[in-house]
C-alpha positions in Angstrom: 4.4 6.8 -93.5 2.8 3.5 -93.8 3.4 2.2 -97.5 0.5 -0.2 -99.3 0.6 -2.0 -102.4 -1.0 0.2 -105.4 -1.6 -3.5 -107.3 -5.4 -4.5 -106.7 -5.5 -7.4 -105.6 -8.7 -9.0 -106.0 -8.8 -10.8 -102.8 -12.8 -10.4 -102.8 -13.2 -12.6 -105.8 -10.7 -14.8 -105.1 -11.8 -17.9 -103.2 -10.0 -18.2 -100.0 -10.4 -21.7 -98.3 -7.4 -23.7 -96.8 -7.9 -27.6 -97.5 -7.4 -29.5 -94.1 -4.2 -30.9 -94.6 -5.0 -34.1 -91.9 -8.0 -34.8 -89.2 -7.5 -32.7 -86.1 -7.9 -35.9 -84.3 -8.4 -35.6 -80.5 -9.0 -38.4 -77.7 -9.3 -42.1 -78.9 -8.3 -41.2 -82.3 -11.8 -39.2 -83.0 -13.3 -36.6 -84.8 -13.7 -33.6 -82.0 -17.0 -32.7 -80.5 -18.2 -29.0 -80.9 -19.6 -26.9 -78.6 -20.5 -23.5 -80.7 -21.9 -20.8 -78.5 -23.0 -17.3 -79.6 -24.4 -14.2 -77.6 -26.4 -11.4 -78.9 -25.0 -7.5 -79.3 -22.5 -8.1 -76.7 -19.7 -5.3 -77.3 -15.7 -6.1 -77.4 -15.9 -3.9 -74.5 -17.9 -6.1 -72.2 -15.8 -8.7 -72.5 -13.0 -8.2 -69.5 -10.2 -10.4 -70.6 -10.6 -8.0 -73.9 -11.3 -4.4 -71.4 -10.1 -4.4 -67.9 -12.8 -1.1 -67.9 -16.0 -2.9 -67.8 -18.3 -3.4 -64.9 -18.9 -6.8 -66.2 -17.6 -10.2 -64.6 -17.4 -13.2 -66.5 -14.7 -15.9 -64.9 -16.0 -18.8 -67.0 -15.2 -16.8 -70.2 -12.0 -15.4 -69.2 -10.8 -18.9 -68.1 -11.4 -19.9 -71.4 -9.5 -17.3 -72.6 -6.5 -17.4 -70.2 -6.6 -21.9 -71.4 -7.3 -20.9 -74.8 -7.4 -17.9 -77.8 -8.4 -15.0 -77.7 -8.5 -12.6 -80.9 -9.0 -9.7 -80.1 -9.4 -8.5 -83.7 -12.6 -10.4 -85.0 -14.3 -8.8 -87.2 -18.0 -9.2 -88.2 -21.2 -8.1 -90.0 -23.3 -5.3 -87.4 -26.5 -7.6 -87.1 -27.9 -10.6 -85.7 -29.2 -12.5 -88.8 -26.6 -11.2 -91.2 -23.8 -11.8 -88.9 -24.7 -15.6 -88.2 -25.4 -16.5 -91.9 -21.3 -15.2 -92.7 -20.7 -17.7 -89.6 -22.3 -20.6 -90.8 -21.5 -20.1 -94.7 -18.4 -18.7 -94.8 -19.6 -16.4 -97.1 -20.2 -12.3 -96.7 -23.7 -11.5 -96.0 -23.8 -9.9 -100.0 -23.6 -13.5 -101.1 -25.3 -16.1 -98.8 -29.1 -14.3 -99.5 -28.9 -12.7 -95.8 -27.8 -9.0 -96.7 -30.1 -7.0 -94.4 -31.7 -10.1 -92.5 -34.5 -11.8 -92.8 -37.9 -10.0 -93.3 -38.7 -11.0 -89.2 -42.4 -10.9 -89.6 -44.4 -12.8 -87.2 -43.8 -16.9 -87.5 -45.6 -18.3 -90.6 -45.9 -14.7 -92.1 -44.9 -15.0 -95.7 -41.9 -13.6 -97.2 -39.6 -14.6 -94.0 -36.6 -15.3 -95.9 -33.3 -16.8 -94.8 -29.8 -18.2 -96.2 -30.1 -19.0 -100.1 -31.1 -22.4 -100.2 -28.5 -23.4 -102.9 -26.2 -22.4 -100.1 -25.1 -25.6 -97.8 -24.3 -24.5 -93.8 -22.0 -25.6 -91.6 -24.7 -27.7 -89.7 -25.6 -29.5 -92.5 -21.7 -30.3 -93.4 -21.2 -31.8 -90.1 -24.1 -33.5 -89.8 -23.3 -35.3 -94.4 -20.0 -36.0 -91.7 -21.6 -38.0 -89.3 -21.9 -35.5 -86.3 -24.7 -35.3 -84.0 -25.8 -32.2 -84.5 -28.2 -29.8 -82.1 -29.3 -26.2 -81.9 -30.4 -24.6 -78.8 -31.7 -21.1 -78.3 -32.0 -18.3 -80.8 -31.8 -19.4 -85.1 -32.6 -16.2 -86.9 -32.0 -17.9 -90.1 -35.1 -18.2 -92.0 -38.5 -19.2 -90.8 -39.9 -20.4 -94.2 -40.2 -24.5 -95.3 -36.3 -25.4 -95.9 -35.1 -23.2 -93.8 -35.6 -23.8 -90.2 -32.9 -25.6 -88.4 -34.2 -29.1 -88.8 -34.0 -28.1 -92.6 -30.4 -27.2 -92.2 -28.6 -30.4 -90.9 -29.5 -30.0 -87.1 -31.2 -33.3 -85.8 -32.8 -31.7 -82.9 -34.1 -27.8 -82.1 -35.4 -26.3 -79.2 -35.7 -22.3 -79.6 -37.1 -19.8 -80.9 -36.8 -19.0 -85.0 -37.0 -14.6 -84.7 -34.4 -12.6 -83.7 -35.8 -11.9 -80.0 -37.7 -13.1 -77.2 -38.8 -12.2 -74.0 -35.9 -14.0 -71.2 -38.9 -15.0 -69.0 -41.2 -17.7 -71.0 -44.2 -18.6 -70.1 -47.1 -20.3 -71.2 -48.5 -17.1 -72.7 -45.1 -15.5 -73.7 -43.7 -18.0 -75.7 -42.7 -18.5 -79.6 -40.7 -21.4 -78.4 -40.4 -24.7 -80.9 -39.4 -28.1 -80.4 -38.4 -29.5 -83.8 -41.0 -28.0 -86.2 -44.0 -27.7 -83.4 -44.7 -25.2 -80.9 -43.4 -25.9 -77.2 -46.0 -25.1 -75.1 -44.6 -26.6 -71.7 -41.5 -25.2 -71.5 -41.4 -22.3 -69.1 -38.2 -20.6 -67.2 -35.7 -17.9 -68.1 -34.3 -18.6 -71.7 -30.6 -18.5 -70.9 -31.1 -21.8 -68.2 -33.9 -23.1 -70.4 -31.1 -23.0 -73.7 -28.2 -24.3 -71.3 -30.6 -27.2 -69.8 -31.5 -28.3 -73.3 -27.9 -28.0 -74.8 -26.4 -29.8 -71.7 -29.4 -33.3 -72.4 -27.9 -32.9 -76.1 -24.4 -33.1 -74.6 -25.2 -35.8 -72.3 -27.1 -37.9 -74.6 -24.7 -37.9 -77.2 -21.2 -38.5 -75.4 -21.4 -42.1 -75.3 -22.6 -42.6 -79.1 -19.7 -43.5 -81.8 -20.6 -39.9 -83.7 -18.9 -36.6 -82.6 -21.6 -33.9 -81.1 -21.7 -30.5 -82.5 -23.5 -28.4 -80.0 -24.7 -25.3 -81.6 -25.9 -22.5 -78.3 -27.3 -19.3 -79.0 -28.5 -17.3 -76.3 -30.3 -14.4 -76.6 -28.0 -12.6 -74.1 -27.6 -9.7 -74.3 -30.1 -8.6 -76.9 -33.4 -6.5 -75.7 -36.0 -6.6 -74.2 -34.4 -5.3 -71.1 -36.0 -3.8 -68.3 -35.5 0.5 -68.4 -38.2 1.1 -66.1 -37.9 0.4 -62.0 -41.5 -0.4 -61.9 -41.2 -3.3 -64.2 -39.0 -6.9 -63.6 -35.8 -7.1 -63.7 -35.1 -9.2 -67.7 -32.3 -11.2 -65.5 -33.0 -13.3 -62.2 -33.1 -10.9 -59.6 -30.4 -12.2 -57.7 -28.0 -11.8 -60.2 -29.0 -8.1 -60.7 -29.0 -7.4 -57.0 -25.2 -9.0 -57.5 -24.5 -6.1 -59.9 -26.2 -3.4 -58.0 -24.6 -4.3 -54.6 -21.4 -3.2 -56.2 -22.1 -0.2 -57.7 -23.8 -0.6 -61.1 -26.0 1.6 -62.0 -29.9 0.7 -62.7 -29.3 1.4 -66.7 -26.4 -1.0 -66.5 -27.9 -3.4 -63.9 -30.0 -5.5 -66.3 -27.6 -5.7 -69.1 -24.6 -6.2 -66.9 -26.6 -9.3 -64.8 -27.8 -10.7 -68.0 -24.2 -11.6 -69.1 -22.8 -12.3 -65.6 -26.0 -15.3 -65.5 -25.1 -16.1 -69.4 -21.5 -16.9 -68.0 -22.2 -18.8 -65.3 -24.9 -20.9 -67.5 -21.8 -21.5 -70.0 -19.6 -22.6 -66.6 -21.9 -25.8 -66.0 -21.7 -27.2 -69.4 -17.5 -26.4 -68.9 -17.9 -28.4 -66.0 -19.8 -31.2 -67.9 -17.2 -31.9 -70.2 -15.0 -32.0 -67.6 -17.5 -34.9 -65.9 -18.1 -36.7 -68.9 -14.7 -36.9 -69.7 -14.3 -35.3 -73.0 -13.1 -31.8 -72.4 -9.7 -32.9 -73.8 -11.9 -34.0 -77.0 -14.0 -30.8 -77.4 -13.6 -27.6 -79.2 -15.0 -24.9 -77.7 -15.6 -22.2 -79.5 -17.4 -18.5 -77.8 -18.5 -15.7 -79.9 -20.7 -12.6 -80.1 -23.1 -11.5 -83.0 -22.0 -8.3 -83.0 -21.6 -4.9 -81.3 -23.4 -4.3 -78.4 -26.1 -1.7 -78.4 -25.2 1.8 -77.5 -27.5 4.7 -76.8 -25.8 7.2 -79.0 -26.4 5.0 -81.8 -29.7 4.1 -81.1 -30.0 0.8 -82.0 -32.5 -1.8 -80.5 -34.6 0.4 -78.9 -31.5 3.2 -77.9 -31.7 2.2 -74.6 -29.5 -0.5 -73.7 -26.2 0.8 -73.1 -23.6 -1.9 -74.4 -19.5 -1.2 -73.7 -17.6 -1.2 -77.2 -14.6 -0.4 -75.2 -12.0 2.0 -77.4 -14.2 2.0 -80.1 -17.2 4.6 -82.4 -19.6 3.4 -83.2 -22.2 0.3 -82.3 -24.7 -2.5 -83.6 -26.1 -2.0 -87.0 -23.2 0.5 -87.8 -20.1 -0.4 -89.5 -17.2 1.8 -87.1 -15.5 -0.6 -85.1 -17.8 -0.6 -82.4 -20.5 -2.8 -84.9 -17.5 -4.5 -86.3 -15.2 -5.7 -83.6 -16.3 -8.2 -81.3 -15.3 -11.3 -78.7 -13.9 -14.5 -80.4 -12.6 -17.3 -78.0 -11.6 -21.1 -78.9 -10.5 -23.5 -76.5 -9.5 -27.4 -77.1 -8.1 -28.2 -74.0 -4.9 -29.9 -74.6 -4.8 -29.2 -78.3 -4.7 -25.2 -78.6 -1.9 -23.0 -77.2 -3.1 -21.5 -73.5 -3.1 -17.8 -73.6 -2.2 -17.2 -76.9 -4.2 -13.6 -77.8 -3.6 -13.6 -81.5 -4.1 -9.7 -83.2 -4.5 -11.1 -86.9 -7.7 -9.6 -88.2 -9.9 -12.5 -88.9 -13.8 -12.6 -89.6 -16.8 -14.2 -89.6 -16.3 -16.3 -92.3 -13.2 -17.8 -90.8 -15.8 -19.6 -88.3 -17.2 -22.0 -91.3 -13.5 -22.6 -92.7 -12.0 -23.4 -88.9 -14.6 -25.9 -87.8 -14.3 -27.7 -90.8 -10.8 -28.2 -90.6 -11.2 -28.6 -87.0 -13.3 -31.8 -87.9 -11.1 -33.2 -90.4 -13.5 -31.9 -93.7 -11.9 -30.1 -96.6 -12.9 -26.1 -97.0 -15.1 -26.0 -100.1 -13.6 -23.1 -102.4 -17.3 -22.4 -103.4 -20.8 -22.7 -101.8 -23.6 -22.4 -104.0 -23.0 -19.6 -106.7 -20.6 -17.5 -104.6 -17.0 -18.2 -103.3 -16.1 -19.3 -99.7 -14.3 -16.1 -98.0 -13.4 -17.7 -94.9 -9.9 -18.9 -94.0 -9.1 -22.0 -91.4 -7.6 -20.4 -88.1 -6.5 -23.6 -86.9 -2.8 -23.7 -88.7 -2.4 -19.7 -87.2 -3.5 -21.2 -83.4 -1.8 -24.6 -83.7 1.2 -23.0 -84.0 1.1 -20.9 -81.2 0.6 -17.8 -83.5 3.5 -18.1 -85.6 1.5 -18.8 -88.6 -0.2 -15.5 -89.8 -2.7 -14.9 -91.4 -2.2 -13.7 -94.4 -3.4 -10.0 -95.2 -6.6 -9.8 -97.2 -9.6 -7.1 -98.0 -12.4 -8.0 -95.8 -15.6 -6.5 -96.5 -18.9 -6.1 -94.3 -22.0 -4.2 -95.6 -25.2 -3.5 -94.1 -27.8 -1.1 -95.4 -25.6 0.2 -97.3 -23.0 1.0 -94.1 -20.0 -0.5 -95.4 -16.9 -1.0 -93.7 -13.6 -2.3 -96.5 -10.9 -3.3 -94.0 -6.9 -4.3 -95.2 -4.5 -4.1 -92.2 -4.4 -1.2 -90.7 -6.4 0.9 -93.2 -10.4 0.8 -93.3 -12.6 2.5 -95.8 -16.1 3.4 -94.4 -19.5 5.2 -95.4 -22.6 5.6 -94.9 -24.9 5.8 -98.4 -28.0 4.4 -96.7 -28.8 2.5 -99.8 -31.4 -0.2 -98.1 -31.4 -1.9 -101.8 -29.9 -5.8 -103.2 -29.7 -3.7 -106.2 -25.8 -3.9 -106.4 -26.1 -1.6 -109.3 -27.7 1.4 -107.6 -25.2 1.1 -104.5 -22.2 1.4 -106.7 -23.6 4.2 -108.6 -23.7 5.7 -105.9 -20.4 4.7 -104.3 -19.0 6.1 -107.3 -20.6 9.9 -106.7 -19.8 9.4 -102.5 -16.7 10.4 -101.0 -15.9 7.5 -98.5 -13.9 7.9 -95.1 -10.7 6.3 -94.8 -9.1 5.5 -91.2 -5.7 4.1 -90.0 -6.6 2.1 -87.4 -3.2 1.8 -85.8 -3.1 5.3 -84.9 -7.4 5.9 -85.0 -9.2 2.8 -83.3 -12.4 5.5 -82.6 -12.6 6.7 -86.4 -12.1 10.1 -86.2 -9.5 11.1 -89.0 -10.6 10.9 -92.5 -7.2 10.2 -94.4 -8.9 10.0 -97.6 -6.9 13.3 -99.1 -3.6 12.2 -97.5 -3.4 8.7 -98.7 -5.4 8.6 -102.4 -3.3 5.5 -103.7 -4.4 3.6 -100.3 -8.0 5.2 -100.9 -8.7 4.5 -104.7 -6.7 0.6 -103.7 -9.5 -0.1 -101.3 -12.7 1.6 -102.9 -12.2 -0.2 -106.3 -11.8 -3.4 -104.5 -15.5 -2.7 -102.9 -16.3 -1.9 -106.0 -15.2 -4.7 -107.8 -16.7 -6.9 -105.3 -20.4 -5.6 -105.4 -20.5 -6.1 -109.8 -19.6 -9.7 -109.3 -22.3 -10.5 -106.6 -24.1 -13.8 -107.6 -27.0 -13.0 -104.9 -30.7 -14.2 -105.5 -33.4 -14.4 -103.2 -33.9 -17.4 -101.1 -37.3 -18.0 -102.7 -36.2 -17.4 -105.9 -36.2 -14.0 -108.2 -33.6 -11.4 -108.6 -33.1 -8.5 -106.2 -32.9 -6.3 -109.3 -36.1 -7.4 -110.5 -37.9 -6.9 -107.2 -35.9 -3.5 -107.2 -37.8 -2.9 -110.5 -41.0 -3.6 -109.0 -41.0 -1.8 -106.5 -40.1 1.3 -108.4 -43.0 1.0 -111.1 -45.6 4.0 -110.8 -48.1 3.8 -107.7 -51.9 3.6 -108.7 -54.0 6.0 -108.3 -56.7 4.0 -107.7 -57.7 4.3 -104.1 -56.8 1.5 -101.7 -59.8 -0.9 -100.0 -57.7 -0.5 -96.8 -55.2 2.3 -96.5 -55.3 2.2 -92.4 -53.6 -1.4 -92.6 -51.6 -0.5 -95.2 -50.4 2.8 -93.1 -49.9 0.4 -89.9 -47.7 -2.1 -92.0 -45.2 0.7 -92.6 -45.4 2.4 -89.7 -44.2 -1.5 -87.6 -41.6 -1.9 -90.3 -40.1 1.7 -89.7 -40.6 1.5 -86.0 -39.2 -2.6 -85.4 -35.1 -1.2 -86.2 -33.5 -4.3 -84.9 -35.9 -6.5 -87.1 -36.9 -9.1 -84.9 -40.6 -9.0 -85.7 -41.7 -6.8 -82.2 -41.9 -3.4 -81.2 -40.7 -2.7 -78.1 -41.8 0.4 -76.2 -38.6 2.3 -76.7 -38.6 1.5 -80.2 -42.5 2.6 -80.4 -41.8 5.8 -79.0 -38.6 6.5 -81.1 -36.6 9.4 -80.7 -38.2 11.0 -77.6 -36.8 14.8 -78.4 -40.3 16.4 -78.3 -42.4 13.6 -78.2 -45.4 13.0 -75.7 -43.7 10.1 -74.4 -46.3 9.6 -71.5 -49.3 10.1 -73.6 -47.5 7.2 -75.9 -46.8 5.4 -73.4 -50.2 4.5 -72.4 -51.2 4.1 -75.5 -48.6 1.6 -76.0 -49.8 -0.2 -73.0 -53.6 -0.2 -74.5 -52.3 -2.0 -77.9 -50.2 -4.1 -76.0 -53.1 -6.4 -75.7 -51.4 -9.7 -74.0 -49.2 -7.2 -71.3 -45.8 -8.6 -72.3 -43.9 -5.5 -73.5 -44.1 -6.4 -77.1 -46.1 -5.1 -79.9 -46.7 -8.0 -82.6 -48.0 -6.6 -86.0 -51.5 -8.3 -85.3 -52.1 -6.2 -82.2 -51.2 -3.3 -83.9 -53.8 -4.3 -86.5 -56.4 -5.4 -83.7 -55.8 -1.8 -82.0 -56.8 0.0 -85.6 -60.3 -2.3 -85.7 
């Protein structure tokens, strides 16, 4: 039997940060460039170099892989917004003001809230560094004065600020920005649109004395995706008529050509460095956001069936499936080819590595909360030999929490959607939690809890612990306590001047799952056991007022008029 320290250690409050020792110099004695690229609820699964099973073909990304890293134990928060905030923080999601996202109402809505603003990002770090900084694609970080990218340390933007957008832009489907003003003239599928702008960054910057760091977030894989023949295909056709001619199937086709086009987008800019000269002076780093969507889980719509290979579980849950996603780093001629490291590293390890990486000491704090996040460079410049050192990680989401330590996990599912720290450990302490070995259990299945109580009580005090010593405010200031407060004073009874718009704000906040400020018909339509789904299909059509497949809030309100 497996054998686990009784002693808490308090790794959760404990500031974990290694110092860079020295510069990780590269060519010419400078700082490295950074090319930081991110796609969206793309499962471990779907990632061949990580499961030979996969329809999925991606030879750019498993080149990196096979030259580079590959950890194949990455661990994350289950959601876009959440997930990139640990990334760019090095802080859990609990601390850095992002704990359920940020309230994705349309662009310039109020109350579109992002990272704390006491809380200093990577971007901004590199950039107080001298680096060059751009960000291309999707930011999902905060919408609000301060906290839009140009805000945040980048020097240049070209994207979008929600978490989604349709892949074909046009002139009439377009939230696209260009520094802090809408972008108009840019039209074209988003994954060549994002790798066309991050390529003129890369380019323009090469020659300059400062270091580039390239930040690329595609929307790839996330929805909308085409579930209905009659409509386009999301991905260029010829890319889907790639995965059909060998077999996929017309539920896979669209997801499956999406990530095959993302790859070979991410193959040109490889093939830049390698033309500009500075491949051997880049670090290259490929991750996802989190698990990919699943249709059991229902997330995103339900209808866009992501590959989580081995694992339960998917986006916006905390089983392995939301938790365990693709990590690659590359530096050619500085990092070990083919190393596949199994240490269980997270999120927050991102923030600590690319600072190290660029010669910048970890901080032990940011803002009011420590920094979680651990440099992987020592473990990978050693070829592995240098292990991370065992540590509570803790993800939470809704209150879906995931507590893992080696091989043993604690999970549940309390469903508490509250900052109020104090009313999700009362009720951790009145919930019996689920604990897995994952060396024996990668799908979740065995509850151990009553086999192991030392291992159990170890882990759920250490979540406990955690949670009372949250310094978290909201970006805009105020307390999540006291807006828990508020919200739980006595409704009046005085009638309301307009309950329809009231009715129709709840009913797009419980509809929109994934957050990202649109409904999109699966999501409108829900769980279709019983429903008319014809009868709301049309009428999703008839709101639909601009025909792109997504329903804003204002359309939904122009519908009810």
């Amino acid at each position: 039997m497996k054998t686990m320290r009784i002693t808490v250690l308090l790794l959760t409050l404990i500031p974990i940060a290694i110092a860079a020792a020295e510069p990780r110099r590269g060519q010419g004695d400078r700082l490295p460039n950074i090319l930081f690229i991110v796609s969206d609820d793309h499962g471990w699964g779907d990632l061949p170099s990580n499961w030979d099973k996969t329809e999925v073909r991606l030879p750019t990304l498993d080149a990196l892989a096979a030259q580079g890293v590959r950890f194949s134990k990455y661990h994350t928060v289950p959601l876009c917004g959440p997930s990139r905030a640990c990334m760019f923080t090095g802080q859990y999601s609990t601390e850095n003001g992002m704990w359920r996202g940020p309230g994705q109402q349309p662009l310039g809505s109020p109350g579109y809230r992002g990272i704390k603003r006491d809380v200093k990002m990577l971007s901004e770090r590199l950039s107080e560094a001298g680096y060059k900084t751009g960000a291309f694609g999707k930011w999902h970080l905060g919408a609000l004065d301060g906290e839009v990218p140009n805000d945040r340390g980048f020097d240049e933007f070209r994207g979008f600020l929600a978490g989604a957008h349709s892949y074909w832009i046009t002139e009439k489907r377009s939230r696209i920005m260009h520094n802090r003003e809408p972008d108009r003239t840019s039209q074209g599928h988003a994954t060549e649109l994002f790798t066309g702008w991050a390529e003129k960054f890369i380019r323009e910057n090469t020659a300059k004395d400062a270091p580039f760091f390239c930040y690329l977030s595609y929307n790839a894989v996330h929805g909308p995706l085409r579930t209905d023949k009659s409509k386009p295909a999301s991905a260029p056709e010829a890319w889907v008529k790639k995965a059909t001619d060998r077999g996929v199937s017309f539920l896979r086709s669209d997801y499956v050509a999406i990530l095959e086009h993302m790859d070979h987008n991410i193959g040109k800019l490889v093939n830049v460095l390698d033309e500009l000269g500075i491949a051997d002076n880049t670090l290259i780093v490929f991750v996802s956001d989190n698990g990919g969507c699943t249709m059991e889980e229902g997330a995103a719509g339900g209808r866009y069936p992501g590959n989580n290979g081995p694992f339960s579980g998917g986006k916006a849950t905390t089983y392995q499936g939301g938790l365990n996603v693709p990590l690659l780093m590359n530096w050619k001629g500085r990092l070990p080819q083919g190393l596949v490291s199994e240490d269980e590293v997270m999120h927050c390890d991102i923030f600590a590595t690319l600072l190290d990486a660029s010669g910048i000491p970890v901080p032990k704090m940011n803002g009011k909360n420590p920094v979680r996040g651990m440099s992987l460079m020592p473990h990978m410049l050693s070829g592995g030999k240098k292990n991370i050192p065992e540590r509570t990680m803790i993800f939470e989401l809704w209150g879906n929490i995931g507590v893992r330590k080696g091989d043993y996990k604690l999970w549940s599912q309390i469903g508490r959607n509250s900052p109020d720290w104090d009313v999700q450990i009362a009720e951790l302490k009145k919930t019996d939690l689920a604990l897995f070995d994952l060396s024996n259990d990668v799908a979740e299945k065995n509850d151990l809890r009553t086999k192991l109580p030392d291992v159990y009580d170890s882990l759920k005090k250490e979540l406990i612990d955690h949670l009372a010593n949250i310094n978290t405010e909201y970006p805009g200031g105020g307390s999540p306590k006291g807006l828990q407060k508020e919200k739980s004073k006595p409704q009046t009874t005085t009638p309301s001047p307009a309950p329809k718009r009231r009715s129709q704000d709840q009913f797009f906040k419980n509809r929109d799952r994934n957050e990202d400020g649109v409904i999109t018909l699966e999501e409108y339509i829900g769980n279709p056991k019983g429903r008319n789904v014809p009868a709301l299909s049309r009428r999703f059509k008839k709101i639909d007022s601009n025909g792109d497949g997504e329903l804003l809030l204002q359309e939904l309100k122009a519908e009810g008029k």
